[in-house]
TORKOL-4160 file (C-alpha; in steps of 0.2 Angstrom, whole numbers, padded with zeros to 4 digits, m for minus):
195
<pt num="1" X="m0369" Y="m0744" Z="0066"/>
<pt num="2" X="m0365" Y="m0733" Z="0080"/>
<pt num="3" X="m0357" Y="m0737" Z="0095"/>
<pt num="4" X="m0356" Y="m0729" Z="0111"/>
<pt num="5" X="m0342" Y="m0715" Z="0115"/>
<pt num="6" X="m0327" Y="m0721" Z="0122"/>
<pt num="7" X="m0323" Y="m0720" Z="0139"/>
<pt num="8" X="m0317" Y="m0700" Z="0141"/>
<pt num="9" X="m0305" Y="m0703" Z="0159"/>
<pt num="10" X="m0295" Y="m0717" Z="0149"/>
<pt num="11" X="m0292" Y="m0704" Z="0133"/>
<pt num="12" X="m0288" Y="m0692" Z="0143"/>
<pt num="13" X="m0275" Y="m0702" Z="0151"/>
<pt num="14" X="m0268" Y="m0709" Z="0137"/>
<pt num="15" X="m0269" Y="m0695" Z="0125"/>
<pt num="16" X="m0258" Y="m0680" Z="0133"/>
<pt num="17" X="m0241" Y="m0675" Z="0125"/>
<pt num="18" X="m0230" Y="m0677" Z="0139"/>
<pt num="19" X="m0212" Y="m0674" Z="0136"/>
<pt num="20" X="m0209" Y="m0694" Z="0133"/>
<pt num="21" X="m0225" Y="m0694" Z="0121"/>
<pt num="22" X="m0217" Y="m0679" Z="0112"/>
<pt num="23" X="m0198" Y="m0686" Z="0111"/>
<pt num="24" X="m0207" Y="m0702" Z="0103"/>
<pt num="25" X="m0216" Y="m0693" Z="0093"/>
<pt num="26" X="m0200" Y="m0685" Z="0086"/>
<pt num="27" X="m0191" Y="m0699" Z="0084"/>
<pt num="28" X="m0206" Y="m0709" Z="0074"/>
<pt num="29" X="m0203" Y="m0691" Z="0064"/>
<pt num="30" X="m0184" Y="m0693" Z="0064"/>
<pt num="31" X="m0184" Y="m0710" Z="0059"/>
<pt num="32" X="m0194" Y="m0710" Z="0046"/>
<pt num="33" X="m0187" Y="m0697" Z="0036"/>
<pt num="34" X="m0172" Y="m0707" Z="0038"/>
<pt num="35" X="m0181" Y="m0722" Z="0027"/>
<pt num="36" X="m0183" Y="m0724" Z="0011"/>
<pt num="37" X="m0197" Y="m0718" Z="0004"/>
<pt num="38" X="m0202" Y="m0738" Z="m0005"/>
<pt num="39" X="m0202" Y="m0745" Z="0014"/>
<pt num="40" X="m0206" Y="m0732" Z="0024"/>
<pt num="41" X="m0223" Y="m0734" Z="0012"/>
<pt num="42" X="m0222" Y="m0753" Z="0015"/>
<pt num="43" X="m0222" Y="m0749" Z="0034"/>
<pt num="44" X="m0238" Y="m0740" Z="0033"/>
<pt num="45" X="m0245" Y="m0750" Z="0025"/>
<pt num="46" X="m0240" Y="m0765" Z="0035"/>
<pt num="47" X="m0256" Y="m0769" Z="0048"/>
<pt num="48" X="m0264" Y="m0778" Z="0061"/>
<pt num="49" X="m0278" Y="m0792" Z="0052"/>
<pt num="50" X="m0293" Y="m0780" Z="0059"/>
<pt num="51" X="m0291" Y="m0763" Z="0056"/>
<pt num="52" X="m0305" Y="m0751" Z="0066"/>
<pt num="53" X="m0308" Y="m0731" Z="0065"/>
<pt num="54" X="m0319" Y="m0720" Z="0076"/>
<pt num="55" X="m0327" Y="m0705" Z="0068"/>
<pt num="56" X="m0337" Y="m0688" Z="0076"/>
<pt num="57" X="m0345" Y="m0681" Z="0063"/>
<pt num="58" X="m0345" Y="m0662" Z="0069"/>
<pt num="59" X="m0357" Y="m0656" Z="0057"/>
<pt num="60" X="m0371" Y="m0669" Z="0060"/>
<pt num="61" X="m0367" Y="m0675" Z="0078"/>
<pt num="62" X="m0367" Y="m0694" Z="0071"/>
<pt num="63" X="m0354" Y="m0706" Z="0079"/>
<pt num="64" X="m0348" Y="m0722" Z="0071"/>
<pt num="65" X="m0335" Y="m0736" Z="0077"/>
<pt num="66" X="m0331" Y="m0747" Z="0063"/>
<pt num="67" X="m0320" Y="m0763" Z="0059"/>
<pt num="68" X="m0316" Y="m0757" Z="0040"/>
<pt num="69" X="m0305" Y="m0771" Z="0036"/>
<pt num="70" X="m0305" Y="m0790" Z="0042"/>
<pt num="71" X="m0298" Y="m0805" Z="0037"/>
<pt num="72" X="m0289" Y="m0801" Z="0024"/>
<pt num="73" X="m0303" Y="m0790" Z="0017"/>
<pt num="74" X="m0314" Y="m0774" Z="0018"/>
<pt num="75" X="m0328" Y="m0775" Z="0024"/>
<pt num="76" X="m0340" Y="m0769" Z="0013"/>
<pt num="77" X="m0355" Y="m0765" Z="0027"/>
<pt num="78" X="m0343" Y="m0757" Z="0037"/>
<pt num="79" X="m0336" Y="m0745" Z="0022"/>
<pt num="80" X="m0354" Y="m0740" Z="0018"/>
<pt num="81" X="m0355" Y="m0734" Z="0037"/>
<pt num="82" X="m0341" Y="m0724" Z="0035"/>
<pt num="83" X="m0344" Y="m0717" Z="0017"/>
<pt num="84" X="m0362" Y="m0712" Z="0024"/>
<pt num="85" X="m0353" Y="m0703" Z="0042"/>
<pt num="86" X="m0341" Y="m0697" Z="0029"/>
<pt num="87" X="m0355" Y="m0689" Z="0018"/>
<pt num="88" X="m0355" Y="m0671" Z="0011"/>
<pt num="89" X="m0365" Y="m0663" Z="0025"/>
<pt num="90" X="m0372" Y="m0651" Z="0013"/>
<pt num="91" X="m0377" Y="m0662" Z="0000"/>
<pt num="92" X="m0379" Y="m0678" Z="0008"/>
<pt num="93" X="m0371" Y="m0687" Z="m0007"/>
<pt num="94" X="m0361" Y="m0702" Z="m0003"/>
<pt num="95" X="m0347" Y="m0706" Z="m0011"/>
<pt num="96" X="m0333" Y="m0720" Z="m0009"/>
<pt num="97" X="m0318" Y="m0715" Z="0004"/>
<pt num="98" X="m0301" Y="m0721" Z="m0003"/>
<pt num="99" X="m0296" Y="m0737" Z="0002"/>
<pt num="100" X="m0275" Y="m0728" Z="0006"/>
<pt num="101" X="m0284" Y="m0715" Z="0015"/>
<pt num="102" X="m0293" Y="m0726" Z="0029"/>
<pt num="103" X="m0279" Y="m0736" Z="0031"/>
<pt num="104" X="m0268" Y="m0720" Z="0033"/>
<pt num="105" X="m0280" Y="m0713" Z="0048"/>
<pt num="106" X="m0279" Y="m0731" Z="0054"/>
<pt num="107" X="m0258" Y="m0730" Z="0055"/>
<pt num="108" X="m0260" Y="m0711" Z="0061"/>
<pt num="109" X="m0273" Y="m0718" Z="0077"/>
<pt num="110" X="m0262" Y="m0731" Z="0080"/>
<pt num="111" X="m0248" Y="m0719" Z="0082"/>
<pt num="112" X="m0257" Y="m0707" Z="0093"/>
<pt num="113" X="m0261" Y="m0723" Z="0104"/>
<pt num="114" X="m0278" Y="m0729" Z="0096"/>
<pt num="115" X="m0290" Y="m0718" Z="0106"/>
<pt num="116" X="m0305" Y="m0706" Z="0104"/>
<pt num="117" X="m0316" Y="m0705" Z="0086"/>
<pt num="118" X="m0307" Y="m0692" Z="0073"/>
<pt num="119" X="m0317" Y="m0676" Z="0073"/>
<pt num="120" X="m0321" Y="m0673" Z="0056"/>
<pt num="121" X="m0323" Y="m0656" Z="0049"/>
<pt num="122" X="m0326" Y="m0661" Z="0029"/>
<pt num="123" X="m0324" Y="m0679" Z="0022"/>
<pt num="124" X="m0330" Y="m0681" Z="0005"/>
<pt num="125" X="m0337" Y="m0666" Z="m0004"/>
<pt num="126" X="m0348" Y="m0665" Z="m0021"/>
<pt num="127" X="m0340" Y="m0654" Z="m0035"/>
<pt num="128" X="m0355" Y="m0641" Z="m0031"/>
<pt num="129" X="m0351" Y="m0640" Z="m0013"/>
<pt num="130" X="m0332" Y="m0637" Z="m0017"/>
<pt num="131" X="m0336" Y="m0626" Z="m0030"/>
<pt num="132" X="m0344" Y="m0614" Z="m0019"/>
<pt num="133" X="m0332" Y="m0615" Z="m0004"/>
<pt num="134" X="m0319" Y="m0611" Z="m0016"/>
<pt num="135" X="m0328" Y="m0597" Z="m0023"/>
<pt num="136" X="m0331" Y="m0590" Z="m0005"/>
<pt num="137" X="m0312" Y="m0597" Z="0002"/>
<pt num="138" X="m0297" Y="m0593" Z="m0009"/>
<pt num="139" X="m0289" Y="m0608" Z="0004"/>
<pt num="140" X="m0300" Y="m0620" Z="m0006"/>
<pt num="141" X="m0293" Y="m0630" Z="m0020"/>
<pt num="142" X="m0302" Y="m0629" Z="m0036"/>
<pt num="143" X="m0297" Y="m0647" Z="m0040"/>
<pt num="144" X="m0299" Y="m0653" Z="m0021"/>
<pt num="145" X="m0296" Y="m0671" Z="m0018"/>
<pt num="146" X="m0311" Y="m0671" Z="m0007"/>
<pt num="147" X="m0321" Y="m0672" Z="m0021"/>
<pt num="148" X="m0311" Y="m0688" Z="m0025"/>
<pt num="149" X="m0314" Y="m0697" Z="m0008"/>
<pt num="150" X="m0295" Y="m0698" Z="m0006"/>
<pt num="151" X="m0295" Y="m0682" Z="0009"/>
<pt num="152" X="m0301" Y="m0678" Z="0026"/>
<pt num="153" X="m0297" Y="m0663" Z="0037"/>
<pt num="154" X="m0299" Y="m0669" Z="0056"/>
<pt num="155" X="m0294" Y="m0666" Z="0073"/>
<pt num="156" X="m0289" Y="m0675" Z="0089"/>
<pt num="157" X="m0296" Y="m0670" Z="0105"/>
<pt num="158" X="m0286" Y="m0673" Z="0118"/>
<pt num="159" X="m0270" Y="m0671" Z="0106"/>
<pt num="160" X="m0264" Y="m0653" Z="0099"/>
<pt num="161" X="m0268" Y="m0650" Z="0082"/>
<pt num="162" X="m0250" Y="m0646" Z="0078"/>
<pt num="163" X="m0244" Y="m0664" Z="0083"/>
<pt num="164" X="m0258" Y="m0672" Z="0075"/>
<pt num="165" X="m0250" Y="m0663" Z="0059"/>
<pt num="166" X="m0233" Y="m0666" Z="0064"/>
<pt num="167" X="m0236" Y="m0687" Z="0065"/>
<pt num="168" X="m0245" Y="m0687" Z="0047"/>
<pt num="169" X="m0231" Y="m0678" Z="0040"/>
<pt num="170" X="m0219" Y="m0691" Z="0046"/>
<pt num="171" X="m0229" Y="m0703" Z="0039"/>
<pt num="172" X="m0224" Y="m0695" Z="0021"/>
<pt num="173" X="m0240" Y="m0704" Z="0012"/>
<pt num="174" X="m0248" Y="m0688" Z="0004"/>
<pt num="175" X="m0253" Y="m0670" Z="0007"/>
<pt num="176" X="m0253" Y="m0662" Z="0025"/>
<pt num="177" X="m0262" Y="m0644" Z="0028"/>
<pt num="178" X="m0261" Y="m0637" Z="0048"/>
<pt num="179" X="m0273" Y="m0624" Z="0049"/>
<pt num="180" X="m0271" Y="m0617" Z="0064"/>
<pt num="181" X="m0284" Y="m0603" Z="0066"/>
<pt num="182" X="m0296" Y="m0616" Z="0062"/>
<pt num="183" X="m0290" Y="m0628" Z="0069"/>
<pt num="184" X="m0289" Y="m0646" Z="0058"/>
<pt num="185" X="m0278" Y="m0653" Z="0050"/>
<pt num="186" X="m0282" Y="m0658" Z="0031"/>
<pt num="187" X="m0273" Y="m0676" Z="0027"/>
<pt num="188" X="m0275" Y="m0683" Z="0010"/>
<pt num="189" X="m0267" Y="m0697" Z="m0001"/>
<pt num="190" X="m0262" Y="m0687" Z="m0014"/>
<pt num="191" X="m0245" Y="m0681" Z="m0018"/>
<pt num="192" X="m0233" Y="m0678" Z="m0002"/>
<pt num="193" X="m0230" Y="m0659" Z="0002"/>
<pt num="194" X="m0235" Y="m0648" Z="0019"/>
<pt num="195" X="m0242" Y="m0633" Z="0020"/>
């Protein structure tokens, strides 16, 4: 199911933080701190009928463009593309991606304007893999959620890091890492708390 990259000169164009991208981005911040957490939730959740996500997967090379969700439904074709782009890349074991998480990278393009494939550093990883990064990494969780399908650490291009971790916060619909000497940002569906 891959699909051809986007056209770069309209991401470039629509990506940049410019200094009215960046006070909207701070008052979607503002505002939703302000809401309570039950419909702030509600508000993520809330959707267009078809529901899309591009992926770069930075280990592999692969690309994919999928509709995930339509009429109602996921599409269960198009969840097996991205479980497989989504893959541990060591391993090559597949393994379901959490429904909450796709839809929460789907609020998070949105927000960021809808453009460019997220460039994914790790989706899913088997207990083996994570066991040995987290031997070798004391920043590796010995209970990761990535083992669970319900995390992803990514990055924008086009879009700083640092923003890309600012919007998920503001979200407020799980767990948000900003590594900046590495450069991703982990997002999962688990509890909410920054680091």
């Amino acid at each position: 199911m891959p699909i051809a990259e986007p056209p770069t000169e309209h991401c470039r164009s629509a990506v940049p933080i410019h200094r009215r991208r960046f006070l909207r981005l701070g008052l979607l911040a503002a505002s939703a701190c302000l809401l309570p957490n039950p419909l702030s939730a509600a508000l993520q959740k809330a959707s267009p009928s078809e529901r899309r996500l591009s992926f770069f997967n930075t280990h592999t090379g692969e690309r994919l463009d999928a509709c995930y969700f339509r009429t109602g439904d996921y599409d269960p074709k198009a969840l097996g593309a991205i479980y497989h782009i989504l893959r541990d890349h060591r391993s090559g074991e597949v393994h379901p991606i959490d429904g909450e998480l796709l839809d929460l990278l789907h609020t998070l393009s949105q927000r960021l304007g809808g453009c460019g494939p997220f460039h994914v550093i790790s989706g899913f990883r088997s207990a083996a893999t994570n066991a040995v990064l987290h031997r070798c990494n004391r920043g590796v969780a010995s209970q990761s959620l990535h083992v669970h399908g319900k995390a992803i650490d990514i990055r924008v291009p086009g879009v700083r890091t640092s923003d890309v971790g600012a919007l998920a916060r503001s979200l407020a619909a799980g767990g948000v890492g900003y590594y900046s000497k590495s450069d991703f940002v982990h997002i999962d569906v688990g509890r909410v708390r920054a680091w």
